[in-house]
C-alpha positions in Angstrom: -17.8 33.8 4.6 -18.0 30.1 4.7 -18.2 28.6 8.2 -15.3 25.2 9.1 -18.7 22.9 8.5 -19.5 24.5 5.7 -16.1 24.7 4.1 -15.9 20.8 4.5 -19.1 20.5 3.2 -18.4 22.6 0.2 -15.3 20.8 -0.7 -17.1 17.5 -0.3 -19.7 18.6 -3.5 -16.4 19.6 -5.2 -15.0 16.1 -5.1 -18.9 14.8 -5.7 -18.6 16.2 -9.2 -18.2 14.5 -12.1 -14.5 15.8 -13.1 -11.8 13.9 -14.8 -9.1 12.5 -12.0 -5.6 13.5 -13.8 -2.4 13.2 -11.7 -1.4 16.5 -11.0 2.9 17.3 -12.1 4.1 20.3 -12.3 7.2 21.1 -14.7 9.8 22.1 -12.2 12.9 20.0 -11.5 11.4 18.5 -8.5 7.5 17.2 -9.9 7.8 14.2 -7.0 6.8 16.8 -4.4 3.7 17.5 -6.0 2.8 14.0 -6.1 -0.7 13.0 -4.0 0.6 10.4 -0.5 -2.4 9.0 0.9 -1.3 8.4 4.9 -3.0 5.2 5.8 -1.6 5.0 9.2 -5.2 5.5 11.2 -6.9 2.5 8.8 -3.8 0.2 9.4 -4.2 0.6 13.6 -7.8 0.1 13.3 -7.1 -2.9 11.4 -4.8 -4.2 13.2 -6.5 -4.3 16.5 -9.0 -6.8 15.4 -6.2 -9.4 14.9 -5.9 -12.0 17.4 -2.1 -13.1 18.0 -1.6 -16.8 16.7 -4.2 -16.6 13.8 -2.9 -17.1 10.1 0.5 -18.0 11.6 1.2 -20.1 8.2 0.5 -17.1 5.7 2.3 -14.6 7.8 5.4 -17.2 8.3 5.4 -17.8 4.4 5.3 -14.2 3.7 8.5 -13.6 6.7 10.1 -16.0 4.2 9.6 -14.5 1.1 11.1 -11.3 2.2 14.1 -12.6 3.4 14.4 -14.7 0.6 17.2 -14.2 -2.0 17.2 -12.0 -4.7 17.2 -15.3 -7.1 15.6 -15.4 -10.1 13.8 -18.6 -9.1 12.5 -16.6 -5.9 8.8 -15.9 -5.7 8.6 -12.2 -5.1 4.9 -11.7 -5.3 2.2 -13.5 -3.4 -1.4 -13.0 -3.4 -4.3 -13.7 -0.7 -7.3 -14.4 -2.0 -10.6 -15.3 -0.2 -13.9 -14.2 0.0 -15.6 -11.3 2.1 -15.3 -11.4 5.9 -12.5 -13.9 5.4 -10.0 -11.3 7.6 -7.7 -10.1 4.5 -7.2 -6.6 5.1 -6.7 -7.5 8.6 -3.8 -9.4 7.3 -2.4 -7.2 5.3 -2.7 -4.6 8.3 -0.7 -6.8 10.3 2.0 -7.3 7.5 2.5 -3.8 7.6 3.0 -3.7 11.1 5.1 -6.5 10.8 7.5 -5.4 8.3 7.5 -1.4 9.4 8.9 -2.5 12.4 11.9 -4.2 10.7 12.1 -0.8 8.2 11.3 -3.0 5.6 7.7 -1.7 4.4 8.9 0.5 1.2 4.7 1.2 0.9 1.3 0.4 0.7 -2.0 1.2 -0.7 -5.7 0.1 0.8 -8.3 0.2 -1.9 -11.5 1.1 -1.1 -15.0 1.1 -2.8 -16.5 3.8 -1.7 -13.8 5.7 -1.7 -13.0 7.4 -5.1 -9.3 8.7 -3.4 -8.5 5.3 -2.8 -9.6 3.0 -5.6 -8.8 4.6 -8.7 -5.5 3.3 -9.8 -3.7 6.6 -11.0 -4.3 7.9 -7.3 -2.7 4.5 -6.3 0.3 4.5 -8.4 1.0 8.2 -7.2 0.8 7.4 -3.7 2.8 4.8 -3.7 5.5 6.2 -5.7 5.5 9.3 -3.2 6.0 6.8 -0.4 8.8 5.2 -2.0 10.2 8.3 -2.2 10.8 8.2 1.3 11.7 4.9 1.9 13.8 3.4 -0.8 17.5 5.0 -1.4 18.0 7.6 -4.7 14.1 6.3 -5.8 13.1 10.2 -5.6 15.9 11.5 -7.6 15.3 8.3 -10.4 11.6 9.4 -10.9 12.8 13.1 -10.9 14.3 11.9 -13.8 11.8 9.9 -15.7 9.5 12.0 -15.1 11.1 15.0 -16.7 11.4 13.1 -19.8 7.4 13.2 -20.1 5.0 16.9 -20.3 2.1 16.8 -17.9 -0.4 16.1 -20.8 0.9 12.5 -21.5 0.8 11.8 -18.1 -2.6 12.5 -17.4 -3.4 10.5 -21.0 -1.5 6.9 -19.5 -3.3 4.3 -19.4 -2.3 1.7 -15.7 0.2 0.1 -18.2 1.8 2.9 -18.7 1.6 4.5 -15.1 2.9 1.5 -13.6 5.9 1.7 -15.8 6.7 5.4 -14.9 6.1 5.5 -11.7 7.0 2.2 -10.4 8.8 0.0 -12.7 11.7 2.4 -14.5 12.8 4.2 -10.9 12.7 1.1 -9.1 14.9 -0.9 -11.7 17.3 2.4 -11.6 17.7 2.0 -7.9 21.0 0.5 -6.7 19.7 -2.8 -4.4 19.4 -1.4 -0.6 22.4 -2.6 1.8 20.0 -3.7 4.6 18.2 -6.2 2.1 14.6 -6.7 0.8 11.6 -3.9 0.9 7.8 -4.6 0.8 4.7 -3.2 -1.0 1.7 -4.0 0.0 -2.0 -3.6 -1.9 -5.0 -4.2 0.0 -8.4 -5.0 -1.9 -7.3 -4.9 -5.3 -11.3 -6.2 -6.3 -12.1 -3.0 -4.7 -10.6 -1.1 -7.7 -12.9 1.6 -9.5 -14.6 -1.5 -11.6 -14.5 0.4 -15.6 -10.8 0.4 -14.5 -10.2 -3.1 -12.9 -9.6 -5.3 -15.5 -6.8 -3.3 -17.0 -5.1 -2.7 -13.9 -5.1 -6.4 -13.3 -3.9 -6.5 -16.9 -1.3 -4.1 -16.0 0.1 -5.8 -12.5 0.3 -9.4 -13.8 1.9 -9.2 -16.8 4.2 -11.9 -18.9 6.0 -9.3 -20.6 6.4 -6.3 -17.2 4.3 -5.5 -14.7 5.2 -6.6 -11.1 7.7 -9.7 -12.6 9.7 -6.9 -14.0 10.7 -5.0 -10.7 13.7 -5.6 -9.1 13.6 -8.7 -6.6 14.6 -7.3 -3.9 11.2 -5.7 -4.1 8.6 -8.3 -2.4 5.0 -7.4 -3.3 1.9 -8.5 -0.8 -1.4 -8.5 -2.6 -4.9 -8.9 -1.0 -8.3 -9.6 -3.3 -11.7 -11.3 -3.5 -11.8 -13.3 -6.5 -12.5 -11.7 -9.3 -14.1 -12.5 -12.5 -10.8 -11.4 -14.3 -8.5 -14.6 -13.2 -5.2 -13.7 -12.6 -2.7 -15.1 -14.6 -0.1 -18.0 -13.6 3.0 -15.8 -14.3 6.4 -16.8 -13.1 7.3 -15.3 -9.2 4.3 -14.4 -8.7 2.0 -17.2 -5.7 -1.3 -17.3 -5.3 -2.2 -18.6 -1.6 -6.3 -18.9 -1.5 -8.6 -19.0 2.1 -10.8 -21.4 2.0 -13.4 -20.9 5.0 -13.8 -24.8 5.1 -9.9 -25.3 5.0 -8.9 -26.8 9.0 -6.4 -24.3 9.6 -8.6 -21.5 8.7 -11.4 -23.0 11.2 -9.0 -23.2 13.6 -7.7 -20.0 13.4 -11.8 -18.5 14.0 -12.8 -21.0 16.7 -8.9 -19.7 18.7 -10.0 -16.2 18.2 -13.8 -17.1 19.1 -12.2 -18.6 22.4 -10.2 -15.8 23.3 -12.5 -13.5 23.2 -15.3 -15.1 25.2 -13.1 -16.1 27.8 -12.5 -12.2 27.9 -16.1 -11.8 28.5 -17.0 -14.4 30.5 -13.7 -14.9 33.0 -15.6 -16.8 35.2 -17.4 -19.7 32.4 -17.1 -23.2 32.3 -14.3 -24.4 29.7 -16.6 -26.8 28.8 -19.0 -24.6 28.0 -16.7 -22.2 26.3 -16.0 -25.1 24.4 -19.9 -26.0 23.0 -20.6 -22.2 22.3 -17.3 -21.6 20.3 -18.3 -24.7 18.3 -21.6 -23.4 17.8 -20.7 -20.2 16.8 -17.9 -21.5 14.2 -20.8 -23.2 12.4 -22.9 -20.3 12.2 -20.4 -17.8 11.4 -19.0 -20.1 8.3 -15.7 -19.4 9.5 -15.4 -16.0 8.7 -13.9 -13.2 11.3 -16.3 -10.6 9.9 -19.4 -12.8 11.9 -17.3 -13.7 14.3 -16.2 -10.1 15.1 -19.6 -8.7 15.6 -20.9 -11.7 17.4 -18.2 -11.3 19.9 -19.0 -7.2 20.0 -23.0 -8.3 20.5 -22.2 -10.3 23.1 -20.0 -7.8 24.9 -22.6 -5.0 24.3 -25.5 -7.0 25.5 -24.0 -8.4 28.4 -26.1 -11.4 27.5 -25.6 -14.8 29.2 -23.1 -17.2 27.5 -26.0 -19.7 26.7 -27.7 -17.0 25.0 -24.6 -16.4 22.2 -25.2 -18.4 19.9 -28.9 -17.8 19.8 -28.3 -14.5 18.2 -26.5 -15.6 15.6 -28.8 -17.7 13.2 -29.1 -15.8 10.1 -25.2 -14.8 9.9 -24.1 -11.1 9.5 -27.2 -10.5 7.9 -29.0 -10.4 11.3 -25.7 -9.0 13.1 -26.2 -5.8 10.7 -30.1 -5.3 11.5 -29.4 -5.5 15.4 -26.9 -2.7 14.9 -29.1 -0.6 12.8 -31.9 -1.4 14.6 -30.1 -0.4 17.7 -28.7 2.8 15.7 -32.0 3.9 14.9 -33.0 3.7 18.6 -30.3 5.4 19.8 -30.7 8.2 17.7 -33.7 9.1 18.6 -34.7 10.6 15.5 -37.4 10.6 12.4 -37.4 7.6 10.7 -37.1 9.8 7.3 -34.3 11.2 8.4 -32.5 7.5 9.3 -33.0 6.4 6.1 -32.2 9.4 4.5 -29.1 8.6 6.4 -29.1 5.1 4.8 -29.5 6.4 1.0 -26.6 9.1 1.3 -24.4 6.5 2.5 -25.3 4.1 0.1 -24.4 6.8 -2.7 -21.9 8.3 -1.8 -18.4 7.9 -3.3 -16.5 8.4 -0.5 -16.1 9.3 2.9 -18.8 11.8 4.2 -18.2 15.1 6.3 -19.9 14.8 9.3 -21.3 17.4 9.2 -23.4 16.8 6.2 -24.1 14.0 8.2 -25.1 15.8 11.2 -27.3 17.7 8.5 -29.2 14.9 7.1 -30.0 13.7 10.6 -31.5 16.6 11.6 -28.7 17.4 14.3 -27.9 21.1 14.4 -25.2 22.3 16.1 -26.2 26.4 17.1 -25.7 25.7 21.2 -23.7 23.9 23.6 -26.4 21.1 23.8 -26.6 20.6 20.4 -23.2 19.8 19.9 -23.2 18.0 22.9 -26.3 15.6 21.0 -24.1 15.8 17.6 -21.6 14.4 19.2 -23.1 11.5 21.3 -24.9 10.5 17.5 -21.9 9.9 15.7 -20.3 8.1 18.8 -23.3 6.1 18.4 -23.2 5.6 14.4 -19.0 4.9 14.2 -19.4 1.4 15.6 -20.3 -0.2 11.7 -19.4 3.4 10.2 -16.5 5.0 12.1 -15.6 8.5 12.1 -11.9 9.5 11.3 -10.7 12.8 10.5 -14.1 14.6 10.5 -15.5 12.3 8.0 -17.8 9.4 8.4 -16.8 6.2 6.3 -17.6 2.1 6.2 -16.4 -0.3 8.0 -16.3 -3.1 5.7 -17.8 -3.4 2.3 -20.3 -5.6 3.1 -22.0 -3.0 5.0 -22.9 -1.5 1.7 -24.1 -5.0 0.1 -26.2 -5.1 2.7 -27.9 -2.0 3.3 -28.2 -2.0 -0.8 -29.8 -5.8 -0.4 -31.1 -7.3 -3.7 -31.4 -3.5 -5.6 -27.3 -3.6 -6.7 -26.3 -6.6 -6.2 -22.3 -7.1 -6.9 -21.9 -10.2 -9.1 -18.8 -11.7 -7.1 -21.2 -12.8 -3.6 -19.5 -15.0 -1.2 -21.4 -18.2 -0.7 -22.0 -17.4 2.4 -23.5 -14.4 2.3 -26.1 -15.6 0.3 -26.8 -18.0 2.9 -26.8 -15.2 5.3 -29.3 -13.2 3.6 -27.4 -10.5 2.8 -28.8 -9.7 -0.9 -32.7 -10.4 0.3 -34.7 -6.8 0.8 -35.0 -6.4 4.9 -36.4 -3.6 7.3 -33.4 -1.5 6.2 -32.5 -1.6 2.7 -32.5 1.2 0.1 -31.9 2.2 -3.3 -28.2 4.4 -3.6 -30.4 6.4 -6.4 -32.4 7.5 -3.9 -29.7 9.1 -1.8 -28.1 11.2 -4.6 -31.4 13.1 -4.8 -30.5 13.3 -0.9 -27.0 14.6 -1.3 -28.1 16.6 -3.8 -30.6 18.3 -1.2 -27.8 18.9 0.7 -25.7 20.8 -2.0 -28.5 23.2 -3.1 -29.2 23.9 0.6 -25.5 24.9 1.3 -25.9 26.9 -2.0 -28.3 28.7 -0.7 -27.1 29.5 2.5 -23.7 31.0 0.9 -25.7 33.0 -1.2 
């Protein structure tokens, strides 16, 4: 008999294995309630707290306007944000969510991740959003009921992104009488993040001369979020691309107000003057990026440091944000250093979120009295600050995380300029190799193995 840990454990080697990701249908009459919704509500709040109110205020105003805009053909009906890491995109598109849900008006959304293999592999996507928009959008459940009975299982499973988007997107939604209460939203998040073998034909697939997201009805608005990529996106009629520039005023702005904010939170009593010097300070160093300026604002909370002191710990960029939190981590913990960078590795490998307790596991934690559990717990209280725990399983904060911990051993071949300048791809105290934690994870399997035998 296989104990709750262990169950969670056992189904996380299932999904480690190498096994072919086909969209599940079944043949009867109602295959949409078989379909795979991915509930993103938990990663949209955390999100969304880190938005300061006032930031971005000429994006989100643009985007207010495209999705009360007319259902001309002359319309733009799809905009993309793109900028580099750290630049506060999904935090955006968190906050457009929020944004339109309150008005009804968010039909669906999807948040790629990279290290998640649920979450950024496109058949997943299209499935999830077309189960959403099952619940959203007026008679679209009972038009995919019927396209999808004109297709078996097996040619499902055998589309290529083309030829997903078309049956599970494009032919319901273009069957769909336009909604009385006006224009919906979809929203992407990270489409860089995509499963890369399958990236460029997904781009291929969205932006499109001939379909793709130009062919969906225009009372459909689509909000897309992305790092450049090495596959340019096409100029294609309705479609805007809006690009963040660190350097651009408004977006320095934008980082210096929320800068402000918060130290004036932490320091009530400070001299605006000096407020002032430290936020300028810390603009500079950050390269006006919320990622840095995020952390640095968390460091200075934590540390209850002097306001002088701020900007002194803030030299090297996020490069040296991440080794104070690890280096803090590892101290917190309390543990062998083998087992913290066993820790490292498995993270690094994994392809997805992991079960905490395999996590507990690699650790060293045990959780066979009331003390122990008491330690498990204060550890991944400790470890959710950069990886946070959410539904019994330990993920990433941000992806840079990963670039980071990985340093110069894989490095991804779109780097922001500024991380270079921060030092993120250069080997540190921390780094390791993500071969090194499969043969870590794949300790853990034969261990659980055992102990079911």
């Amino acid at each position: 008999m296989l104990s709750s840990n262990h169950f969670s454990l056992y189904i996380f080697i299932l999904g480690a294995l190498p096994v072919k990701r086909d969209i599940i249908v079944c043949n009867e009459v109602q295959r949409t309630k078989n379909l795979n919704k991915i509930n993103f509500d938990g990663h949209i709040d955390n999100l969304a707290r880190r938005y300061h109110h006032g930031t971005r205020m000429n994006i989100l105003t643009q985007i207010q306007a495209m999705v009360k805009s007319p259902n001309a053909d002359h319309h733009t009906n799809v905009t993309v944000i793109q900028g580099q890491a750290g630049i506060g995109k999904s935090v955006l598109a968190a906050i457009v969510c929020k944004m339109v849900e309150r008005k009804r008006k968010l039909a669906a959304c999807h948040f790629l991740q990279q290290f998640n293999t649920l979450r950024n592999i496109p058949k997943m996507m299209f499935e999830s959003l077309a189960s959403q928009l099952c619940e959203t959008i007026p008679g679209f459940q009972k038009q995919l009921e019927q396209s999808l009975q004109r297709i078996e299982e097996q040619e499902v499973s055998k589309m290529n992104n083309r030829e997903l988007f078309e049956v599970f997107l494009e032919d319901p939604l273009n069957s769909c009488n336009p909604p009385r209460n006006g224009n919906y939203m979809i929203v992407i998040d990270a489409l860089d993040e995509c499963e890369p073998n399958e990236k460029k034909e997904l781009i291929s697939a969205l932006f499109n001369l001939n379909g793709g997201l130009s062919s969906l009805p225009k009372w459909i608005k689509i909000l897309i979020t992305s790092r450049p990529t090495r596959e340019e996106l096409p100029r294609i009629p309705y479609v805007k691309i809006v690009t963040i520039n660190p350097e651009d005023p408004e977006n320095m702005t934008d980082v210096k107000n929320y800068l402000e904010n918060g130290l004036q939170h932490i320091y009530p009593n400070a001299d605006e003057k000096d407020i002032t010097l430290c936020v300028n300070q810390l603009a500079d160093e950050a390269d006006a990026l919320f990622l840095f300026a995020y952390f640095v604002l968390d460091i200075a909370k934590t540390k209850q440091m002097e306001l002088f002191q701020v900007p002194k710990i803030f030299p090297k960029g996020i490069s040296l944000v991440y080794e104070e939190y690890f280096s803090r981590l590892q101290k917190e913990l309390n543990i062998d250093e083998e087992n913290f960078f066993d820790f490292l590795e498995a993270i690094s490998a994994a392809q997805g979120p992991l079960p905490e307790a395999l996590v507990l596991r690699i650790l060293g934690f045990d959780e066979t009295s009331r003390t122990a559990r008491k330690l498990a717990q204060l550890a991944l209280n400790h470890i959710s600050v950069l990886l946070p725990v959410h539904d019994g399983h330990v993920t990433v904060f941000h992806k840079s995380v990963l670039d980071w911990i990985l340093g110069k051993n894989e490095v991804d071949d779109d780097i922001p300029l500024a991380f270079k300048r921060a030092g993120m791809f250069q080997d540190h105290s921390f780094s390791v190799r993500a071969k090194d934690g499969h043969g870590i994870l794949a300790k853990c399997c034969v261990e659980l193995q055992n102990n079911v035998k």
